[in-house]
C-alpha positions as CSV (number, residue, x, y, z in Angstrom):
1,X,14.2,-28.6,-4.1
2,X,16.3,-25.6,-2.6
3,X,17.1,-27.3,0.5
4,X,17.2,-31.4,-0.1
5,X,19.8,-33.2,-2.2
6,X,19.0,-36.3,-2.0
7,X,18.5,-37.7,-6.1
8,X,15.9,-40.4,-4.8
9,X,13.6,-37.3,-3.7
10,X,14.1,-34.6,-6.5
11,X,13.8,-36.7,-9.3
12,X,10.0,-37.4,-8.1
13,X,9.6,-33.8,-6.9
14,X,10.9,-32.4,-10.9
15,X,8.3,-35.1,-12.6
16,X,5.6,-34.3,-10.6
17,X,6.4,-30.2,-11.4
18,X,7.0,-30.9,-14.3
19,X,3.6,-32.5,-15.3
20,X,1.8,-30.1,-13.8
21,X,3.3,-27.4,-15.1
22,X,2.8,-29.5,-18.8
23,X,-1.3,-30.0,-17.5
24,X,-1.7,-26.7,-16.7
25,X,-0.5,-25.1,-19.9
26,X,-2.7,-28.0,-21.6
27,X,-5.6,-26.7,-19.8
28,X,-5.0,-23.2,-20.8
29,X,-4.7,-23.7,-24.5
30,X,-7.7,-25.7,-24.5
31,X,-9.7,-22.9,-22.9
32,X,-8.7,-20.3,-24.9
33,X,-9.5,-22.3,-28.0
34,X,-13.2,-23.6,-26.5
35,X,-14.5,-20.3,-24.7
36,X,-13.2,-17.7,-27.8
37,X,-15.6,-17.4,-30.4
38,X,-14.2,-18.0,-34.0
39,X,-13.9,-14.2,-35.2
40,X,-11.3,-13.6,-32.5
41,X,-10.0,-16.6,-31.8
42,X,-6.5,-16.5,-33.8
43,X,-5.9,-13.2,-32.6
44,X,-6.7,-14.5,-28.6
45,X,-4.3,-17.3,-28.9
46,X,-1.6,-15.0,-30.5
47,X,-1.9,-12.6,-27.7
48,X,-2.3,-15.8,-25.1
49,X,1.1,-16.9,-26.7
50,X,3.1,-13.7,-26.5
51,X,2.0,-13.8,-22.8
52,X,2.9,-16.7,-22.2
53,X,6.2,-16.9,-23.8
54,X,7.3,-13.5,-22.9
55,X,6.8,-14.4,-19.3
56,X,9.1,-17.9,-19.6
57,X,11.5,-15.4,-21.0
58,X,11.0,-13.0,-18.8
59,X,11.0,-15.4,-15.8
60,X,14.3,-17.4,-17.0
61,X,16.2,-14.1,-16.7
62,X,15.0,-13.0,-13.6
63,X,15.3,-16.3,-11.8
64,X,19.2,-16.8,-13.8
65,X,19.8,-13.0,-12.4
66,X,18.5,-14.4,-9.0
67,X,20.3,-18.0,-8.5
68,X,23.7,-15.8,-9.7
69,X,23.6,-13.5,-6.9
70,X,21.9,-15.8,-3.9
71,X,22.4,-19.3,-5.2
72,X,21.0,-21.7,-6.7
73,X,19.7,-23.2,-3.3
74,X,18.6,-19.5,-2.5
75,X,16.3,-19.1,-5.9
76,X,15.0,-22.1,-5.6
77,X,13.4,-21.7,-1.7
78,X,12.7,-18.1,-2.6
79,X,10.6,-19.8,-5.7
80,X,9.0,-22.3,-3.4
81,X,7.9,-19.2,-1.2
82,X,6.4,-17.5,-3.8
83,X,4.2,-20.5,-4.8
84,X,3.1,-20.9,-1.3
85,X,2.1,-17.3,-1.3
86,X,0.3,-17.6,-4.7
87,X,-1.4,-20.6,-3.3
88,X,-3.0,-18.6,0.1
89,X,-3.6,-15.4,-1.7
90,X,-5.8,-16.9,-4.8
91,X,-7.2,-20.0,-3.2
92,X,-10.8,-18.8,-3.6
93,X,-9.8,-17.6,-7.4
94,X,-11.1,-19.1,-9.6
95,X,-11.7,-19.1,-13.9
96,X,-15.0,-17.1,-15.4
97,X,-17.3,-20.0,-15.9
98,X,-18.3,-19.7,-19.7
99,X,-20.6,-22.0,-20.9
100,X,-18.7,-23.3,-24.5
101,X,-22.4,-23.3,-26.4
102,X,-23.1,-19.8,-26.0
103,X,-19.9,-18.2,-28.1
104,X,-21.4,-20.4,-31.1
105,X,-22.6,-18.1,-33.3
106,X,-26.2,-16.9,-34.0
107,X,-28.1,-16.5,-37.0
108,X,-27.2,-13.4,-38.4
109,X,-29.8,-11.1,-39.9
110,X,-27.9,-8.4,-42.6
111,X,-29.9,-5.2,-43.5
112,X,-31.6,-4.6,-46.3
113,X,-30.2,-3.0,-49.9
114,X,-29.1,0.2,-49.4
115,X,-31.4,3.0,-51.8
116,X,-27.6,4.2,-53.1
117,X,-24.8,3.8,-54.2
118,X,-21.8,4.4,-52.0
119,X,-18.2,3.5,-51.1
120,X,-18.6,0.2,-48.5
121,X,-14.9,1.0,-47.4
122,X,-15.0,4.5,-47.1
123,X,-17.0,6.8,-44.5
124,X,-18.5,6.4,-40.9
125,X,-21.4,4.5,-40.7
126,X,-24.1,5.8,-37.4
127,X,-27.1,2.9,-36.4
128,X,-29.4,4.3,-34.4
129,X,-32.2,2.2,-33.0
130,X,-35.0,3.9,-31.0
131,X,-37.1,1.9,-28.3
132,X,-39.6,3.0,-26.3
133,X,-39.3,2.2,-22.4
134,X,-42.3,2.8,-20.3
135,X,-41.4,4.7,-17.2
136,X,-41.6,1.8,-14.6
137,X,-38.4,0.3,-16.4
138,X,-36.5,2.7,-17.5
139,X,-34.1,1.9,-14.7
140,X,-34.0,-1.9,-16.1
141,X,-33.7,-0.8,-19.5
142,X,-30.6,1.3,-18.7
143,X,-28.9,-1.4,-16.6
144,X,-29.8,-3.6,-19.1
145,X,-28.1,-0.8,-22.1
146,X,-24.7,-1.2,-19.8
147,X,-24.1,-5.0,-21.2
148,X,-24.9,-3.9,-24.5
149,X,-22.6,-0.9,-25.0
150,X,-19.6,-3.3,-23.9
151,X,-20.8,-5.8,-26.5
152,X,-21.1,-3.4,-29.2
153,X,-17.4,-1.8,-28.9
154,X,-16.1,-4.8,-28.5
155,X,-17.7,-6.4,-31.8
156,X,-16.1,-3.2,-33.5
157,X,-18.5,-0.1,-32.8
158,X,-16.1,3.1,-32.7
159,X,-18.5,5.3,-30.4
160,X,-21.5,4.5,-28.2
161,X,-24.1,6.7,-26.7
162,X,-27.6,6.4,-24.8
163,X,-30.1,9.0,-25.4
164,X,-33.9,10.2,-24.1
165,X,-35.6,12.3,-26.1
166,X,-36.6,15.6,-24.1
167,X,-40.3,15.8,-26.0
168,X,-41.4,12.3,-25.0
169,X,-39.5,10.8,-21.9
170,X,-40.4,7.2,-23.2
171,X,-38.4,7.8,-26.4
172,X,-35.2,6.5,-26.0
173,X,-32.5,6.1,-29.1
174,X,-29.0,4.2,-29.0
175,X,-26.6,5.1,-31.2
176,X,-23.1,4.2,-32.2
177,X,-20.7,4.6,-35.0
178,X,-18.7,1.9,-37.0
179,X,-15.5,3.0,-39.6
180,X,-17.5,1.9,-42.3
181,X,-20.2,-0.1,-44.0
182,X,-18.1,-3.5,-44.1
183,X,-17.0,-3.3,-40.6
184,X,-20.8,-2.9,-40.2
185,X,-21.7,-6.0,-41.8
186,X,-18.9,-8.0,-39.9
187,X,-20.4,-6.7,-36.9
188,X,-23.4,-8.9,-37.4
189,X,-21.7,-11.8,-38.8
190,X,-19.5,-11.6,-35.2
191,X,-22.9,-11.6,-33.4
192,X,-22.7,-15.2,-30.6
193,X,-25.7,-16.9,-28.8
194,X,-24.6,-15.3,-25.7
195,X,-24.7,-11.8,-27.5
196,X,-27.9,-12.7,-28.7
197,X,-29.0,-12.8,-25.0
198,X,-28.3,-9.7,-24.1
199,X,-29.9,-8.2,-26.9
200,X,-33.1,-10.3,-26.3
201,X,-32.7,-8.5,-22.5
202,X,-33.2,-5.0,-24.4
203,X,-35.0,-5.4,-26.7
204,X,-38.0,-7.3,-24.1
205,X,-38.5,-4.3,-22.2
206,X,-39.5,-2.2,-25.4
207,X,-43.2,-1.4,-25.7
208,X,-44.1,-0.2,-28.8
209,X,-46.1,-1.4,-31.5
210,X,-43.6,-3.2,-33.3
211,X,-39.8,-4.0,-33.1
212,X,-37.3,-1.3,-32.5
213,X,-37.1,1.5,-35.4
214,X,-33.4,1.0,-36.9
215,X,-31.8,3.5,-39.2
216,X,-28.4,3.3,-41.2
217,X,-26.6,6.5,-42.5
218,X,-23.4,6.5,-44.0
219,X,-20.6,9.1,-43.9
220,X,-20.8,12.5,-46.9
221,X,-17.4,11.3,-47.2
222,X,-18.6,7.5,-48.5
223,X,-20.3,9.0,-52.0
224,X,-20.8,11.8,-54.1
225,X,-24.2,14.0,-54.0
226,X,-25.3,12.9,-57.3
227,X,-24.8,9.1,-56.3
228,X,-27.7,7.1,-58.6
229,X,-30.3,5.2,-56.9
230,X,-30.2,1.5,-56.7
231,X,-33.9,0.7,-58.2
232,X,-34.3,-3.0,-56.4
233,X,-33.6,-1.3,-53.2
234,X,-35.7,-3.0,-51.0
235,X,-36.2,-1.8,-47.1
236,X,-34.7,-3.6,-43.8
237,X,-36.1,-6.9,-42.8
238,X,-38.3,-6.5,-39.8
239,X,-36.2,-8.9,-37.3
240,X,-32.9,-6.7,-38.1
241,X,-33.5,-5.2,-34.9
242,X,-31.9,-8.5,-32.9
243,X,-28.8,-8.7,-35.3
244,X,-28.0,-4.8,-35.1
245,X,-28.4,-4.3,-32.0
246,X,-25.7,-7.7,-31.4
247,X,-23.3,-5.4,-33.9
């Protein structure tokens, strides 16, 4: 386009651009719509947007700026060079593959009745879950830990921290902290098939007698000292272990 000016050879040359550049924006959108799961998705899309129409601003400045000083025969060829050189450099790129069926989300499993009365919008909120690792895999149980402390701040965990006890080496407790109890529970409800995965990667190498050992403790600042007891309290469900631990 900078150098030819022959009509019977741009026009052809500006559709074909031109649908491409319409496909590959349609491509895009879809994506990010198919391989977000639903908790994030409008916030993915807004920043996908802002991206993407900051840059066509952006862009249209710069290349106006450009095609003032050099021409517009100059800004165009120094365009098409730059989308050679985009072409050689990131030929072997390519898209994560994501498989559309795994952001779905799992069945959630929400802990049981708390023994007290406290504020559900007020006051840290610290889940610790303790495994027990024989020694032969404690190196695939803390490889395995490093996909699960991504997964956990990124669901909405504030903090996250690995720990061994120093009296029994096969006593291992994770711990992280979340801004409060509701921000717990949405945690959970965020919790994807894929998530679910790397949970059930965890959780396989423990080797105790039953599942994981989860606790729940909640901030001083979230109630008074003499907060009443709930009376129907009634303790965690047993398979909690696979929807905290995806929180």
């Amino acid at each position: 386009l900078g150098r030819v000016d022959n009509l019977w050879v741009l026009f052809p040359g500006l559709f074909l651009g031109g649908g491409c550049g319409i496909g590959a924006l349609a491509t895009y959108n879809s994506a990010v719509q198919i391989l977000v799961p639903d908790w994030i998705k409008a916030r993915a899309l807004a920043l996908y947007q802002t991206a993407l129409y900051g840059g066509l601003a952006l862009g249209s400045f710069l290349w106006g700026h450009l095609a003032e000083t050099m021409t517009v025969h100059g800004a165009l060829l120094a365009a098409g060079c730059l989308l050679l050189a985009s072409v050689i450099l990131l030929y072997n790129s390519r898209l994560p593959e994501m498989d559309a069926a795994s952001i779905s989300r799992a069945p959630a499993s929400m802990p049981g009745q708390p023994s007290f009365v406290f504020n559900t919008r007020r006051g840290m909120v610290l889940v610790s879950i303790e495994y027990r690792i024989p020694a032969e895999r404690t190196r695939d149980f803390v490889r395995a830990a490093q996909p699960l402390r991504r997964l956990r701040l990124r669901n909405g965990a504030e903090r996250w921290s690995l720990f061994r006890d120093v009296s029994n080496p096969e006593v291992w407790q994770e711990l992280f902290l979340v801004d409060n109890w509701i921000q717990h529970l949405r945690m959970l409800d965020r919790m994807t098939l894929a998530d679910k995965i790397v949970i059930d990667n965890v959780t396989a190498l423990h080797a105790g007698d039953g599942p994981p050992q989860i606790r729940h403790c909640v901030s001083y600042e979230a109630s008074s000292y003499d907060t009443p007891l709930v009376k129907s309290a009634t303790p965690p469900a047993n398979d909690e272990a696979g929807a905290t631990a995806g929180s």
